[in-house]
MIMITI-488677 format. One record per residue (C-alpha): x, y, z; residue in three letters. Coordinates in nm, 3 decimals. Example, Ala and Ser with C-alpha at 12.3 -4.5 7.8 and 13.67 -1.06 7.14 Angstrom:
! residues 2
DRENVO_1.230_-0.450_0.780_ALA
DRENVO_1.367_-0.106_0.714_SER
//
This chain:
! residues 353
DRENVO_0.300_-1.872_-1.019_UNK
DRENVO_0.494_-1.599_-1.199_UNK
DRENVO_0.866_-1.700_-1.151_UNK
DRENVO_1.080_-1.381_-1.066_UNK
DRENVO_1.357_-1.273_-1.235_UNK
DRENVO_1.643_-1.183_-1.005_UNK
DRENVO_1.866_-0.932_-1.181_UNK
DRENVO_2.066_-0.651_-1.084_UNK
DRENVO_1.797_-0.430_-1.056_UNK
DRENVO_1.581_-0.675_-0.839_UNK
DRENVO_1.856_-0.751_-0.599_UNK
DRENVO_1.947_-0.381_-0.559_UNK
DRENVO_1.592_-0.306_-0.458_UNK
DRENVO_1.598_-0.589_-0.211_UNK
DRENVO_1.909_-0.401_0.008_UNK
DRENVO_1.653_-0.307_0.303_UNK
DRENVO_1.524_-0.625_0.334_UNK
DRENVO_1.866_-0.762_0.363_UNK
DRENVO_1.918_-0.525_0.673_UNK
DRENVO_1.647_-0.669_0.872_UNK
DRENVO_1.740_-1.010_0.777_UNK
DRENVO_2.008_-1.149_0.989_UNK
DRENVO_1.816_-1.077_1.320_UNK
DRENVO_1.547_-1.276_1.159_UNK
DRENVO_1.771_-1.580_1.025_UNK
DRENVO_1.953_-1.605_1.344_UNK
DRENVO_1.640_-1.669_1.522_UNK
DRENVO_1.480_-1.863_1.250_UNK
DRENVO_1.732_-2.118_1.093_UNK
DRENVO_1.841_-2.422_1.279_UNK
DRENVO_2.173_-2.540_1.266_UNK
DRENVO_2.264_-2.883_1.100_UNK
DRENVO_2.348_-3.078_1.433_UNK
DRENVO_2.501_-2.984_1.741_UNK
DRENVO_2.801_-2.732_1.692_UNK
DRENVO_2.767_-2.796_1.335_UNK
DRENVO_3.050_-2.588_1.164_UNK
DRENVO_2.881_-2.298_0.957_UNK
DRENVO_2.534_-2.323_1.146_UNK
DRENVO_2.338_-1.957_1.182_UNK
DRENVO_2.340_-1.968_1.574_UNK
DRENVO_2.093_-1.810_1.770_UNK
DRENVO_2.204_-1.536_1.979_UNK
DRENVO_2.227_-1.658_2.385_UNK
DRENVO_2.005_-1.516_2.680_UNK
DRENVO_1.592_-1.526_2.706_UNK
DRENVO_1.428_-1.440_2.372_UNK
DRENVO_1.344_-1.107_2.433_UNK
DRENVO_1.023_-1.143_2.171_UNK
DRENVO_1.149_-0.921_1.890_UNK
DRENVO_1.229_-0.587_2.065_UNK
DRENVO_1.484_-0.509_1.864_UNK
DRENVO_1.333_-0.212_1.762_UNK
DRENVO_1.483_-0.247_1.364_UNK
DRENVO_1.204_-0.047_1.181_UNK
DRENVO_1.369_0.173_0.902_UNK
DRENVO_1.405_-0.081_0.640_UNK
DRENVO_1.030_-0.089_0.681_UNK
DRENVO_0.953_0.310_0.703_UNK
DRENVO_1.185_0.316_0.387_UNK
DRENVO_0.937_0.014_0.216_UNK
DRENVO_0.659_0.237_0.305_UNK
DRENVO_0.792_0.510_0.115_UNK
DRENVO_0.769_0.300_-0.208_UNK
DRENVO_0.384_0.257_-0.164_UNK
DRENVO_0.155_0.380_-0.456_UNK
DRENVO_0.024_0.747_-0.439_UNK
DRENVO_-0.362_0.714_-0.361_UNK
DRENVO_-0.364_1.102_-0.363_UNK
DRENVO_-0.170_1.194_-0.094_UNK
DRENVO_0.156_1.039_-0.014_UNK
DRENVO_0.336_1.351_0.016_UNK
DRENVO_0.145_1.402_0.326_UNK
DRENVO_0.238_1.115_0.485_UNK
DRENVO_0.535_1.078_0.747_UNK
DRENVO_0.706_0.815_0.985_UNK
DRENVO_0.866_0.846_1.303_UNK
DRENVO_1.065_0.482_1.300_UNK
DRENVO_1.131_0.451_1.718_UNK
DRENVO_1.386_0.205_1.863_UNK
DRENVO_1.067_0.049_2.039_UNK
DRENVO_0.951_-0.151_1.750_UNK
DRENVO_0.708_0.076_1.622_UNK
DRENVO_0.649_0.343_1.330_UNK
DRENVO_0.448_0.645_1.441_UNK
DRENVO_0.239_0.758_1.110_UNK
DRENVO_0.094_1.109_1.074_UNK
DRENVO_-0.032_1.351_0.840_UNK
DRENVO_0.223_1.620_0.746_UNK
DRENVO_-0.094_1.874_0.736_UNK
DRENVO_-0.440_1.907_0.849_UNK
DRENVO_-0.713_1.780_0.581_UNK
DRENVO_-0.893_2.059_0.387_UNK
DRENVO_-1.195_1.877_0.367_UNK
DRENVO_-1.349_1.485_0.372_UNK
DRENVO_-1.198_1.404_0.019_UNK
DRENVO_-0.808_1.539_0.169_UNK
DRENVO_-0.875_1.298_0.472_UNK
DRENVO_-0.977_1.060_0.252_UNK
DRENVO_-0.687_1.048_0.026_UNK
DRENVO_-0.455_1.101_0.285_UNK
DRENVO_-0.591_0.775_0.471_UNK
DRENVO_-0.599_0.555_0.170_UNK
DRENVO_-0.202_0.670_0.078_UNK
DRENVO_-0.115_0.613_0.453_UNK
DRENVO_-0.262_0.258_0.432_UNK
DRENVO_-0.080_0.188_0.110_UNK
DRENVO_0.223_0.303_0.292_UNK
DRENVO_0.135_0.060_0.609_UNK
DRENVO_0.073_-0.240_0.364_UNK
DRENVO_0.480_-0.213_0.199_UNK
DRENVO_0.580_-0.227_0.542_UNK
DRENVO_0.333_-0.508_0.626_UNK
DRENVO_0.468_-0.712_0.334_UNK
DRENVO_0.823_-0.687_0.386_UNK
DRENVO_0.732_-0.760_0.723_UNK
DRENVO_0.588_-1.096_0.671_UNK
DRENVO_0.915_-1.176_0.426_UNK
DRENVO_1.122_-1.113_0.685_UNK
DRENVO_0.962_-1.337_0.938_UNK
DRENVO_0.843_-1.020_1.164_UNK
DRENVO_0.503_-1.016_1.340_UNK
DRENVO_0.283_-0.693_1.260_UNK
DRENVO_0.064_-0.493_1.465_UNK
DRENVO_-0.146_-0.158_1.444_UNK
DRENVO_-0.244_0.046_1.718_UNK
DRENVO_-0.520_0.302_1.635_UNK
DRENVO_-0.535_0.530_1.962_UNK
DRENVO_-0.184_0.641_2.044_UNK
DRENVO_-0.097_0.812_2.306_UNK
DRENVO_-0.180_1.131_2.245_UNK
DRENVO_0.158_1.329_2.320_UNK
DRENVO_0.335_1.125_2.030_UNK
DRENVO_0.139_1.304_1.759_UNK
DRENVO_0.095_1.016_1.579_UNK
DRENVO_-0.260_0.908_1.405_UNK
DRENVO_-0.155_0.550_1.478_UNK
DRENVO_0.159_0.302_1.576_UNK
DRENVO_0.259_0.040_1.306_UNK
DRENVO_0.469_-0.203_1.558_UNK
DRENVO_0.737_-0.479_1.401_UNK
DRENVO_0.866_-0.785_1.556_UNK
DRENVO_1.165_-0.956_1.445_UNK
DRENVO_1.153_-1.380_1.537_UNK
DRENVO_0.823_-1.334_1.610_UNK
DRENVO_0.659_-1.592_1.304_UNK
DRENVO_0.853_-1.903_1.362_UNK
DRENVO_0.807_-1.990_1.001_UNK
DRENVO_1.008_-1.985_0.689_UNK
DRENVO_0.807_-1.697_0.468_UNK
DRENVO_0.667_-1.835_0.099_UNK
DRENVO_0.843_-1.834_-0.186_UNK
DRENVO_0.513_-1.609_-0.295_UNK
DRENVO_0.501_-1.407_0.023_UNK
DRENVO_0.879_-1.314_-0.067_UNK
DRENVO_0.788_-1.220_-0.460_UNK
DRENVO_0.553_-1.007_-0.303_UNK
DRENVO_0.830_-0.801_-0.079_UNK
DRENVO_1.036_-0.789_-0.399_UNK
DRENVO_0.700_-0.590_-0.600_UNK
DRENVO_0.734_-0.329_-0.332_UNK
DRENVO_1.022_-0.203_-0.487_UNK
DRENVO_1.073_-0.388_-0.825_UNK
DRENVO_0.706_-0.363_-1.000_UNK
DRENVO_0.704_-0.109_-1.298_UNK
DRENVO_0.510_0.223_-1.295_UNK
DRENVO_0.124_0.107_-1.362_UNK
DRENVO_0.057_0.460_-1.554_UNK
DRENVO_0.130_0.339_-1.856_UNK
DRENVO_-0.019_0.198_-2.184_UNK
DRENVO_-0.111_-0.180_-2.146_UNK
DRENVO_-0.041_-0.446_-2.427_UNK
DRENVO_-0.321_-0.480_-2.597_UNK
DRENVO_-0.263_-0.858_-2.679_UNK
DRENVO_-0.199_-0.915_-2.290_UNK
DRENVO_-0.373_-1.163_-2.089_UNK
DRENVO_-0.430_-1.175_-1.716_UNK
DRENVO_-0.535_-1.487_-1.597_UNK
DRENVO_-0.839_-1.563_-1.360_UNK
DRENVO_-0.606_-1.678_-1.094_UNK
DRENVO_-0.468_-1.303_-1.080_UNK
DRENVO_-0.766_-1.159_-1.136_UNK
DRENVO_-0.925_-1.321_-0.813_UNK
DRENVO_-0.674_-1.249_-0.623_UNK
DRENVO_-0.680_-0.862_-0.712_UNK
DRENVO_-1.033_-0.874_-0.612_UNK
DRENVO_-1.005_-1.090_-0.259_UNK
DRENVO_-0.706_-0.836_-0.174_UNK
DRENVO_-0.954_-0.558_-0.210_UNK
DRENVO_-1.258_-0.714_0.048_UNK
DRENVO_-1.258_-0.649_0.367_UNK
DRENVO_-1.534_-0.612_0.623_UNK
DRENVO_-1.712_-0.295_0.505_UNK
DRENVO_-1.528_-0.291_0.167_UNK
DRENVO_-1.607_-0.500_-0.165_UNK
DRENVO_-1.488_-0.558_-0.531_UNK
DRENVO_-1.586_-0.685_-0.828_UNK
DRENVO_-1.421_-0.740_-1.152_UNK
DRENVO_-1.595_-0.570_-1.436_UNK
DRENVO_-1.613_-0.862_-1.724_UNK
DRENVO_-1.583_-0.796_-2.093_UNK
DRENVO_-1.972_-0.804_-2.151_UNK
DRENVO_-2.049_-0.510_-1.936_UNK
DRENVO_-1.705_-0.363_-1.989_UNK
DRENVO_-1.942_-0.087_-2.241_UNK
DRENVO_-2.180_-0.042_-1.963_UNK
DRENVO_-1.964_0.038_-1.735_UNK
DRENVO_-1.740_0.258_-1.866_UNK
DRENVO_-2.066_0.447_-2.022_UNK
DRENVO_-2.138_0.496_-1.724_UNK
DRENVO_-1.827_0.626_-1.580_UNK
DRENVO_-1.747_0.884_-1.788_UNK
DRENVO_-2.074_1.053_-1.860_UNK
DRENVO_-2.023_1.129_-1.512_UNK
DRENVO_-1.706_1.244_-1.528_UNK
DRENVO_-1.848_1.504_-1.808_UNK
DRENVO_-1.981_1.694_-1.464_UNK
DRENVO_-1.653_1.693_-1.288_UNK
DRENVO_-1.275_1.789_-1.453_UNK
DRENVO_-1.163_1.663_-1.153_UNK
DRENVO_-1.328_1.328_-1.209_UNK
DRENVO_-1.208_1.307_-1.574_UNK
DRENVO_-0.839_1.442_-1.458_UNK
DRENVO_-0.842_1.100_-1.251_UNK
DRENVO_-0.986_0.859_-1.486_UNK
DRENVO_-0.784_0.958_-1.789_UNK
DRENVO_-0.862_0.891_-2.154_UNK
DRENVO_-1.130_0.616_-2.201_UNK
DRENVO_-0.919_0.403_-2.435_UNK
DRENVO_-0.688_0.381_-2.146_UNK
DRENVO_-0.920_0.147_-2.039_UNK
DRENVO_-1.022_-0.060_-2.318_UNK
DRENVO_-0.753_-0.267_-2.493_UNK
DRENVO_-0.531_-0.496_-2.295_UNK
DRENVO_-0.732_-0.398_-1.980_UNK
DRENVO_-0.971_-0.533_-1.694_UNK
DRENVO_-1.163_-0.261_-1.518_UNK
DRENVO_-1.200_-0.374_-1.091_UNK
DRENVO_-1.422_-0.162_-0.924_UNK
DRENVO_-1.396_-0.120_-0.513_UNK
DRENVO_-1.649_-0.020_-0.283_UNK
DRENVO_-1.714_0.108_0.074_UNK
DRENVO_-2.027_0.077_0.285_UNK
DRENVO_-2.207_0.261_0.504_UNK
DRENVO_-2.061_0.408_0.818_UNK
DRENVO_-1.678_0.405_0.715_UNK
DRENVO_-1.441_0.520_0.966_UNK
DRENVO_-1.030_0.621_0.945_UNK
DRENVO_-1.017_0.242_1.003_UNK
DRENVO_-1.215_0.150_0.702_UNK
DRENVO_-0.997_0.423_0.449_UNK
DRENVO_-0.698_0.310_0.572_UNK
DRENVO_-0.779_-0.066_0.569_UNK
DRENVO_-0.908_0.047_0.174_UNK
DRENVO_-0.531_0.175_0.144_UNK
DRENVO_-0.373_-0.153_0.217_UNK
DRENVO_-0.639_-0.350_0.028_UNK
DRENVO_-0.525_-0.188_-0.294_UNK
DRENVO_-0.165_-0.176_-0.227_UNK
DRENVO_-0.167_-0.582_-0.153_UNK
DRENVO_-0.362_-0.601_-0.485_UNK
DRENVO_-0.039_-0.436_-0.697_UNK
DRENVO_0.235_-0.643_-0.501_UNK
DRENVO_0.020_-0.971_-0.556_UNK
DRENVO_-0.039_-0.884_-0.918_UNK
DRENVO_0.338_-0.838_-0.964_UNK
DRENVO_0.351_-1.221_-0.894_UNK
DRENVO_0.216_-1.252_-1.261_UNK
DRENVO_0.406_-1.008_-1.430_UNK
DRENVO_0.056_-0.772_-1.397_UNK
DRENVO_0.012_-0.394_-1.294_UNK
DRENVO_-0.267_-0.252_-1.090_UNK
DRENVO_-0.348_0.118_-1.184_UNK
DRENVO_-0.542_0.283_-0.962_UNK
DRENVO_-0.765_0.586_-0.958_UNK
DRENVO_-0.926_0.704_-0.655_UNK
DRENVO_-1.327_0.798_-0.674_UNK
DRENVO_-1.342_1.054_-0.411_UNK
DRENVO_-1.672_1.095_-0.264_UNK
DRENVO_-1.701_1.443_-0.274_UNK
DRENVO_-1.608_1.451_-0.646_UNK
DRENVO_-1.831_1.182_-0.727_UNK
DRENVO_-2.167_1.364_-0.552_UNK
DRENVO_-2.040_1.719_-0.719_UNK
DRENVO_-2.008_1.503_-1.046_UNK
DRENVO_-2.399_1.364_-1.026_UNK
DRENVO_-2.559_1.668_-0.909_UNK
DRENVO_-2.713_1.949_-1.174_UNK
DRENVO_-2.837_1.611_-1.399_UNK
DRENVO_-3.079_1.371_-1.407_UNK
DRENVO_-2.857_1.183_-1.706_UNK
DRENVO_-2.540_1.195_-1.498_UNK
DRENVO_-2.743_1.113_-1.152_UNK
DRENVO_-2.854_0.778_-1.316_UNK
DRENVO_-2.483_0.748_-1.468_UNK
DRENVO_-2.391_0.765_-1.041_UNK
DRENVO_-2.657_0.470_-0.998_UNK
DRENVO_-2.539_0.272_-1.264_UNK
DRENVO_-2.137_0.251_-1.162_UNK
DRENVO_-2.315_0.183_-0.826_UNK
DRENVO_-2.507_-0.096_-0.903_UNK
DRENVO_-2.231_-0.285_-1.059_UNK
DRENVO_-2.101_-0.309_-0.669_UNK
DRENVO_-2.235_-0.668_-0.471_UNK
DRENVO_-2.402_-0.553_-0.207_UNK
DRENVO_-2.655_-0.297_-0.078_UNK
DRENVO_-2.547_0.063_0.042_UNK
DRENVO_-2.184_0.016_-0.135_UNK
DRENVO_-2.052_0.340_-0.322_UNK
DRENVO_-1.744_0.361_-0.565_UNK
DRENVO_-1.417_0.403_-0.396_UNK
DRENVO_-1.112_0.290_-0.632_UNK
DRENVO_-1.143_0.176_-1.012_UNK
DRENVO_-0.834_0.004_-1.160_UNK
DRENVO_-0.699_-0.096_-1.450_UNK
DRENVO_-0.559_-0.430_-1.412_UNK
DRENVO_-0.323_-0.572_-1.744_UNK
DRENVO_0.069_-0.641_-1.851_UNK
DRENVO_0.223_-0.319_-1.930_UNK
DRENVO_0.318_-0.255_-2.341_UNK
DRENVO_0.639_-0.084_-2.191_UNK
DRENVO_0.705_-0.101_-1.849_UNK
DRENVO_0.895_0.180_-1.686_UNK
DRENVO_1.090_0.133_-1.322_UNK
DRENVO_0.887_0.320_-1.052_UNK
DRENVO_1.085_0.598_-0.835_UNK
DRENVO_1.018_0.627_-0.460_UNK
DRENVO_0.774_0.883_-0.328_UNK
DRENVO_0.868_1.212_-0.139_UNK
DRENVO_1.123_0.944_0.021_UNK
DRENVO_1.308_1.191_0.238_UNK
DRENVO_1.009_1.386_0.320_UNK
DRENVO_0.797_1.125_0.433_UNK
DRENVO_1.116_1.001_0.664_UNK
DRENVO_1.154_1.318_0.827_UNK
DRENVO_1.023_1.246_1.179_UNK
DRENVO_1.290_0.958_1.159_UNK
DRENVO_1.566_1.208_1.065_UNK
DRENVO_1.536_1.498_1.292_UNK
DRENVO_1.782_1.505_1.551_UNK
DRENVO_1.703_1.550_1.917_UNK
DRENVO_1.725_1.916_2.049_UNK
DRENVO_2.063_1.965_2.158_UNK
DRENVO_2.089_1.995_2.589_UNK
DRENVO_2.187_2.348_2.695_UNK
DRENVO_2.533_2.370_2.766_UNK
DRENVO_2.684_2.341_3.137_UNK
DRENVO_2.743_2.711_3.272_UNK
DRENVO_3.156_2.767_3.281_UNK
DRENVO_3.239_2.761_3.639_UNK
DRENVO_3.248_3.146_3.809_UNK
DRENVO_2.926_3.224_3.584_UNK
DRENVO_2.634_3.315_3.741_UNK
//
């Protein structure tokens, strides 16, 4: 395992963790013997399961997810009921707008996620809210809920969320990314309905062949994808797929999927660039040619699986330079959290009236 190095930078970006932390120690460290002087000592009265209700530090983690296409769209509501409403800031244009709004808003729900399962906090997600909140779906944290220390790995992990470098960058070409990284990139990315497959050096031509005679029927396709030799030296091309029948479920579950694939990767020292293949783009980008119709089949067929289609392609490699990532639309995306309640209309003076 990639050791981490813990400098001033790293330890800065760690602050929100730290906020959430001492409810979670004092329920989760046992003193040294009875009245034990120095012992963390849980707090007296029932356990009252978690509700707390301490869920900025992990709206705020969200906020530091990677843009899928769309995370300027995304807002919280963090409640003093242990949950994080999430909602779209705007109603979707079209499929490929819900789409990329989905897959940023799962991105978002894995950084919370993580940093939940650092800080020793159980994780839920409820899909049909009630309806008056406004909310596409409740993200719900529980403090002292996992009775277990978290791993030294899960905890590197929490640190990527706000520590890993901006991916958009050029990769070393003399880098190496071992297969023990590169498998776990891939796993991160399956999920029931969704696949991945690393793209190895021998088809590497194929593949990318492929991909961008496509592209040459779509700017929008090309804007995404970037200059080929972006993806030749230093770099391992993982391709991720949907199925048939995909629901908001699926997109957003796609979302987190690539999102736990950066934060693992930054276990290694690695970066995860990813581009989003939006199926609109993709079916406007095949149509009008036979040569970039077969282009379409080919990128499909490198997917396991029957009835797959392209969702994400990454870049996977060390970064030549690596530059510090800045937060999304932090404040924006925290707005629910921030508004203050309508004030009460003021009592009438007595005599008025």
């Amino acid at each position: 395992m990639h050791e981490p190095t813990l400098n001033r930078r790293n330890l800065l970006a760690m602050l929100p963790a730290a906020i959430a932390a001492p409810a979670a120690l004092a329920q989760g460290v046992p003193a040294t013997g009875p009245g034990a002087a120095g012992a963390v000592r849980a707090r007296s009265g029932p356990n009252r399961g978690g509700n707390d209700g301490i869920t900025m530090p992990f709206a705020i983690a969200a906020c530091w997810a990677d843009d899928l296409g769309a995370l300027d769209a995304v807002r919280m509501r963090a409640r003093l009921d242990c949950t994080i409403g999430f909602r779209s800031a705007r109603t979707p244009a079209n499929d490929d707008d819900s789409c990329s709004i989905l897959l940023s808003m799962g991105a978002a729900i894995e950084c919370a996620a993580m940093l939940a399962s650092a800080s020793m906090a159980g994780t839920g997600i409820l899909y049909a809210p009630p309806k008056d909140s406004g909310d596409l779906l409740l993200f719900t944290v529980r403090l002292g809920e996992v009775r277990r220390a978290p791993t030294p790995m899960a905890t590197q992990s929490a640190l990527g969320i706000f520590a890993r470098p901006d991916p958009r960058g050029a990769f070393d070409p003399a880098g190496t990314v071992s297969a023990e990284c590169m498998e776990k990139v891939r796993v991160s990315m399956i999920e029931q309905n969704l696949t991945a497959v690393v793209i190895e050096p021998a088809s590497r031509a194929k593949f990318l062949d492929a991909l961008y005679a496509l592209a040459q029927g779509s700017t929008a396709l090309a804007a995404a994808l970037g200059p080929r030799e972006a993806w030749e030296a230093g770099c391992t091309p993982v391709l991720m797929g949907r199925g048939p029948a995909s629901s908001m479920q699926n997109a957003i579950t796609a979302g987190r999927g690539v999102q736990r694939a950066a934060l693992y990767a930054h276990q290694y020292g690695v970066s995860v660039d990813a581009r989003v293949l939006l199926p609109g783009v993709l079916e406007a980008a095949a149509a009008g040619s036979k040569e970039r119709a077969a282009a379409s089949a080919t990128v499909a067929k490198f997917l396991p699986g029957e009835g797959f289609e392209p969702l994400v392609v990454a870049r996977v490699g060390k970064l030549l330079a690596p530059k510090p990532r800045v937060a999304g639309p932090a404040l924006a995306m925290l707005e629910p959290s921030l508004e203050a309640p309508a004030a009460a209309p003021a009592p009438a003076a007595a005599g008025e009236g």
